[in-house]
Structure formats: structure tokens, C-alpha cells
N, C-alpha and C positions, 0 to 999 in steps of 0.2 A: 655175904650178900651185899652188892652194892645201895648204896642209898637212890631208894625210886625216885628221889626228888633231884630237879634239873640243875646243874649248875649254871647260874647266869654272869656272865661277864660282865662289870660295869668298867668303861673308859673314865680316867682318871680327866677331872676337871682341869680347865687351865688357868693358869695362875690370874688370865683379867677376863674375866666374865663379860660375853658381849652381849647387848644388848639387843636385840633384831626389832621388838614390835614399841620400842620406847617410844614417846610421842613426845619431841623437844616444844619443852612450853616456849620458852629464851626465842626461838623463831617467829616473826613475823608472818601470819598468815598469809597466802598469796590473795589478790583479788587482780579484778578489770583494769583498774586505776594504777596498779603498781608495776602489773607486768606490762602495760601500755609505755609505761616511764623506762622503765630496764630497757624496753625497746628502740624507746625513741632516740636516747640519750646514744645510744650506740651508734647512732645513723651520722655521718656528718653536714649530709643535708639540714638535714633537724637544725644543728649547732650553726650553719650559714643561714638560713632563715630566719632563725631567732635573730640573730646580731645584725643583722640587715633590719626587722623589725623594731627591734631594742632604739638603731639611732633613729629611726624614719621617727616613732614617735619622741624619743629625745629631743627632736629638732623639732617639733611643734610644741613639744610644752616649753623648750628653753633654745629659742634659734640664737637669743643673745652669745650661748656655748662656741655658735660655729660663726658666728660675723658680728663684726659689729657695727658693717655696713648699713645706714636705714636705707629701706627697699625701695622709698618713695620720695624720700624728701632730700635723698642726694642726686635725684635726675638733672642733666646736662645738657644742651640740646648738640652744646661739641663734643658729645661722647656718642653720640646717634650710630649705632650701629658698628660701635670701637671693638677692636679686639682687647685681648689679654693685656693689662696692664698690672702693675705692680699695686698689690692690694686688692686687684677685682681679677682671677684669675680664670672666670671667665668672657670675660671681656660685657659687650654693653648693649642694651635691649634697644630699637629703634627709640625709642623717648630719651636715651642715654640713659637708664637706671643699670644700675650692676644684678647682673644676671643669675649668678652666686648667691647674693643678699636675697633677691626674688624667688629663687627656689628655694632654698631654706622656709623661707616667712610664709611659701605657700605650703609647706605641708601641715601647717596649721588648721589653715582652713581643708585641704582634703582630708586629712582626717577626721577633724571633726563632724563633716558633715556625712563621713561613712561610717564610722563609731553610732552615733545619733541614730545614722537610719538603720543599720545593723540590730540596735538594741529594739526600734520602733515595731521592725518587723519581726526579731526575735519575737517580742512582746505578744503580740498579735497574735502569732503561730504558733507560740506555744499555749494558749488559752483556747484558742478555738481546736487545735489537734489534741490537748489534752480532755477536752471536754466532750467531741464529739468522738474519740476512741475510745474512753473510759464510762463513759453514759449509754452509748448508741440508743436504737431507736430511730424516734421521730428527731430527736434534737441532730443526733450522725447526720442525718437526712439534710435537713435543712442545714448545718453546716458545713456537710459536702459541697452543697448546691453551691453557697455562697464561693467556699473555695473555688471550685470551678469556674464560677464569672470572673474571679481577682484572677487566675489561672489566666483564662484566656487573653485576659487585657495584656497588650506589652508597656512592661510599667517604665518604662522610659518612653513611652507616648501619653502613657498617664502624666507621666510628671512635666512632660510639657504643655499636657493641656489645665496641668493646674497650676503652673506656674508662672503663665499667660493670662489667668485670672489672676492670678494673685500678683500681676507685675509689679502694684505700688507696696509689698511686702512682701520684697525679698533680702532673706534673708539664709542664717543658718539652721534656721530651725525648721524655715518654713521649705524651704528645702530639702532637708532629711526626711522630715513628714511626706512630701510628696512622693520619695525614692520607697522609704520602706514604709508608707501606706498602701502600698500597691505590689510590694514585693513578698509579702510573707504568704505566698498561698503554697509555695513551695514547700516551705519550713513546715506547716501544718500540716502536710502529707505526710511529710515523714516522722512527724511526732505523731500525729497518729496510727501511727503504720506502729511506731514501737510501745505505743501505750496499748495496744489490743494485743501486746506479745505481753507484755508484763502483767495485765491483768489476769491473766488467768496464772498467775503464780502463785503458789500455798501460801506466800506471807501477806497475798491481799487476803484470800480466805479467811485467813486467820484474823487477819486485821478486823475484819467483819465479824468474826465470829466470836469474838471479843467486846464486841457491842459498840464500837468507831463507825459517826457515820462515812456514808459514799463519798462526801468531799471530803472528812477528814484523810480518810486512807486512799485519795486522788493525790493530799498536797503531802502528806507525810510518808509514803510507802511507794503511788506507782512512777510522779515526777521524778523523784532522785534519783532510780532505776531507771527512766528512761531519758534521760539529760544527757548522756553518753552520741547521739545520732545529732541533739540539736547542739553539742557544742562543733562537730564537726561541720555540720551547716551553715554557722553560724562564722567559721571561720572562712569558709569557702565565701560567704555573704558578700563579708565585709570586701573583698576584693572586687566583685560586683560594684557595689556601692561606690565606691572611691574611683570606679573606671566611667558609672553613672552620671559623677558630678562632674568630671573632666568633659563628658561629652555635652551633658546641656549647658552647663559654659563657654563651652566651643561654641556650641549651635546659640549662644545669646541670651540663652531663657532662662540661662542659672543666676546664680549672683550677679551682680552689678560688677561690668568694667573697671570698674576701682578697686573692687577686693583681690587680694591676691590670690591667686590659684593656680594648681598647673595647670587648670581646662583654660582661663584665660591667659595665660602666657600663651599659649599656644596657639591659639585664636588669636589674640595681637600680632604673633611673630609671623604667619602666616601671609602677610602684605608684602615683607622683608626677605621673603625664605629664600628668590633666586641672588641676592647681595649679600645676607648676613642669616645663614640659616642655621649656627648655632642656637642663636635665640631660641629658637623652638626644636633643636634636637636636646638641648641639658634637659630643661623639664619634661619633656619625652620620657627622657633617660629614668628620669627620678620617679614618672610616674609609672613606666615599666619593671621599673626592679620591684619598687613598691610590691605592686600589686601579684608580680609573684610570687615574692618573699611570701606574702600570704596565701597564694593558691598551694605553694608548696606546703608548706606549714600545713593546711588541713589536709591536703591529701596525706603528710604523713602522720597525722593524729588520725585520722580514717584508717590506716592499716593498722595503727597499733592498736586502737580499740578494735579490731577483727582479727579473733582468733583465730580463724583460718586463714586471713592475710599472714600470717606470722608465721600460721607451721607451714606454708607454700615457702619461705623464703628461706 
């Protein structure tokens, strides 16, 4: 009589044992911030933007690098309108100043005064969007409102109607204040657009439910998480701002005649343009690449921080 019990077949193990549900510690968790970077760095737009931005601000914190032409105090009046000569390679502004030297020494001043107003409105925008998305109510309300008035104003008419008051103080600061006192209603949309997305996430609750007050778990848990929209704004901004001070310069109302600028090179070369219209095509040039070097650059930090920009491509 056979045995009623079943014979069962076991497969012989293999000699390296795989592992299927291992969880490698040694790995680097994925987050927003990293796959943004993996992204970005693959682009070589990315990599032309940066280095276009890298010298634009190299030559304003250190022009001495690229000349050692001074901007002002080597002006000719026989070099009025000169071409290309040896050592100024692009020849010479109607006053005879070196053109080359001039644009270099002016991205000092556009920068700074886009940096400045960039951070002004930053500043603004993220305090009134975080406070009226995070708090709502009656405060949302009335700091809706106010958005909306700074919204409807176009703030490069703002800044010439307060730079027009303020004509015996102008300056760089007084300047930035006027561009990004009047520019951050934007920024505040969209920071509060994404602080009412992050508030309702389990680790504000938590935060709260752990006895943290409402501003504590604003500054430490829903800003950090929602900083990711206003740094892209913020770069987008600054390109605004820098195209801002070029024009109220142009039109008069910016800085003094005397400071260098590309909005005032441009504006002076303008008298010249049908004789010697390099003068006002170089810093054209300088203030065009500029400022895309930077629209690009945030547009491509906007796709990398959007995971669905990413799996579209």
C-alpha cells in the first residue's frame, strides 16, 4: 500500500540568493529638488544660460576682469563717434568714451538695480501670499483687495510717477523700491495659490496637532514647501526688472545721465544712431542676451520643478 501522503518537489536553491523586496539604505532618496537638478543639468540650454549669467554678473561685481579701460574719465571729443581701434574694440560713444569699457561698467548698475528690486518684490509677495493663503478669512480678503489695486497699476508707470517725485533722490535704491514696490502683486498670486495647496497637507496637521502655533508651522513647514513657484517667479522677475531700468532710463526718469547704464547708453546713442549706430546696438546687444539668459533659465527651472513638464518630454 502506497504512502497516502503527497510527495512534494522542492527546486534546489541557487547558489546567490536574490534579493526582490531589499530596500537599499546606501541610496539617496528621490525628492522635488534633485530630480529637478538631474533634469536640468541634462539640458544644454540650462548649461548656456548659466554661463551667460555667471559673466553678465562677473562683469558687474569685477569689470576691472574684462577692461581696464575707465568708462569716463578716458572720454575724447577726437574719438567722437570713432570706430574700432586698437584697445577699444568697439570703437567710441559720441562724447569719445570706449564703448566696450561702457558696457561692461553698466552691467553693474543693471544688475543691481534688478537684484534689489527682484528681492523688494520678492519680499512683499511672499508675505502678503503667504499670509493671506495660509490664514484666509477676513485677512485673504483684504489682502486680495490690496493685490488687485498693486495688480491693476502698470508698475513702470508707477515708477515713473514716483521717480518724478522723487527726482532730487535718485538713485539705486530709490529706484529698485519704485520697480519692485509696485511689481510684487504677481508673485503674491502665486504664492498664495501654492500655500492653499500645501496647507492642507498631513504634516501641517501634524505640525498643529503637536501643539506648534499657526505662524510657527507658516514659517517652518508650509513656506519651505511652497518656495519651489516663487523661486521660478522670482527668476522670471528679475528679467523684468533689468528690462524696467533700461526703459525708465531711456525715457529720463531713471538714474542720472551720468551713471552708467545700458538704459542710458541707449538713450544717449540715440541722437547718433543715423552716423554711428553701434553705440546703441552693443549695449542693446548686452542688455538682450542679458535678460534672456534669465527668461530662459526660469523657464527651465519651471519645467523641472513640474513633474508633468518632465514625463511630457
Amino acid at each position: 500500500m502506497s504512502d497516502p501522503r503527497a510527495t512534494h518537489y522542492v527546486a534546489p536553491l541557487p547558489a546567490e540568493t536574490v534579493a526582490v523586496d531589499v530596500v537599499r539604505i546606501s541610496e539617496k532618496p528621490s525628492n522635488l529638488w534633485r530630480d529637478a537638478w538631474a533634469d536640468m543639468r541634462r539640458r544644454p540650454m540650462f548649461w548656456i544660460s548659466l554661463v551667460i549669467v555667471f559673466v553678465v554678473l562677473l562683469m558687474a561685481v569685477w569689470p576691472t576682469l574684462f577692461t581696464q579701460t575707465p568708462p569716463n574719465n578716458d572720454c575724447q571729443l577726437e574719438n567722437s563717434n570713432g570706430g574700432p581701434t586698437a584697445g577699444h574694440p568697439l570703437g567710441f560713444t559720441f562724447q569719445g568714451c570706449d564703448i566696450y569699457a561702457r558696457t561692461v561698467w553698466g552691467a553693474r548698475t543693471s544688475l543691481s538695480v534688478g537684484l534689489l528690486a527682484t528681492a523688494i518684490g520678492a519680499i512683499i509677495g511672499l508675505v502678503m501670499g503667504a499670509l493671506a493663503g495660509f490664514y484666509g478669512g477676513w485677512l485673504d480678503a483684504i489682502l486680495s483687495r490690496i493685490g488687485d489695486i498693486f495688480f491693476s497699476l502698470p508698475y513702470i508707470l508707477a515708477a515713473v510717477v514716483v521717480m518724478s517725485v522723487l527726482a532730487q533722490y535718485k538713485n539705486v535704491f530709490v529706484l529698485a523700491f519704485a520697480i519692485g514696490g509696485f511689481a510684487w502683486a504677481s508673485t503674491a498670486r502665486v504664492v498664495r495659490a501654492e500655500v492653499l495647496r500645501v496647507r492642507q497637507a498631513d504634516f501641517v496637521m501634524a505640525s498643529r496637532a503637536l501643539g506648534k502655533s499657526r505662524f510657527g508651522t507658516l514659517v517652518s513647514h508650509v513656506i519651505p514647501n511652497a518656495i519651489a513657484p516663487l523661486l521660478v517667479v522670482t527668476t522670471l522677475s528679475l528679467a523684468a526688472a533689468i528690462v524696467a531700468e533700461a526703459s525708465l532710463s531711456f525715457l529720463g526718469v531713471g538714474l542720472g545721465s551720468d551713471t552708467m547704464s545700458w538704459g542710458n547708453d541707449i538713450s544717449q546713442a540715440q541722437q547718433s544712431l543715423r552716423v554711428a549706430p553701434m553705440a546703441l546696438i552693443y549695449p542693446s546687444i548686452a542688455l538682450s542676451v542679458t535678460v534672456l539668459a534669465f527668461i530662459m533659465l526660469g523657464e527651465l527651472v519651471r519645467d523641472a520643478l513640474d513633474p508633468r513638464a518632465r514625463a511630457r518630454r
